[in-house]
N, C-alpha and C positions, 0 to 999 in steps of 0.2 A: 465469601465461601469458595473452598478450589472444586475444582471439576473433574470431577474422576478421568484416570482412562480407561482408553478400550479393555486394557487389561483387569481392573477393577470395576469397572460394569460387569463384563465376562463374568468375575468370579461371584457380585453378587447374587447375580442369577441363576448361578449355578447352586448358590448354597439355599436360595428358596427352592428351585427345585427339585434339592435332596432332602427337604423338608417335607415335601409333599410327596415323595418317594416314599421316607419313611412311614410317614402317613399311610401309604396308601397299603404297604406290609402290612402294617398295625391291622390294620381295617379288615386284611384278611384275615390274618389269626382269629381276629374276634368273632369274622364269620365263621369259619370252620369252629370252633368255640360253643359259636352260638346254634348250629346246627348237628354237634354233638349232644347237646342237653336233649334230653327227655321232658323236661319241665321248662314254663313258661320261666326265663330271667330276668326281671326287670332291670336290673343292676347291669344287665350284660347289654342290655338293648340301647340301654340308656349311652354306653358310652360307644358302643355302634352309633349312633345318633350324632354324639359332641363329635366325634371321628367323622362323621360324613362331612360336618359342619365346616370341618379344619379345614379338609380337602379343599372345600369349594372356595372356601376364604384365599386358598393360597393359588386356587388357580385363577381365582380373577387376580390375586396380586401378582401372579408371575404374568397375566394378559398384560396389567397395566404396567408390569416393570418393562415389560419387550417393546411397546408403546412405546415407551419414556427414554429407552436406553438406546 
């Protein structure tokens, strides 16, 4: 197997943490979203929830990429 370089490490680190960027936009909208309702969402909550989930997933993989790289 080859071995990335500096330059290809750099970028994929960078693309997980444009991933968790986006995420983390997303995350807002749903909040303001979710605190526009007048009514309980379930459906709105629920994916505030798989969204928090994302985040944390990508921020331990961006910990263990920065580790590794």
């Amino acid at each position: 197997m080859e071995k990335l370089t500096e330059n290809e490490k750099y970028h994929a680190l960078l693309c997980v943490k444009y991933v968790r960027h986006e995420l983390s936009t997303k995350l807002l909208k749903l909040e303001i979203e979710y605190e526009s309702h007048t009514h309980y969402d379930a459906e709105l909550e629920q994916s505030i929830g798989q969204t928090e989930e994302s985040i944390a997933f990508y921020d331990a993989l961006i910990s263990k990429l920065t580790k590794m790289l």
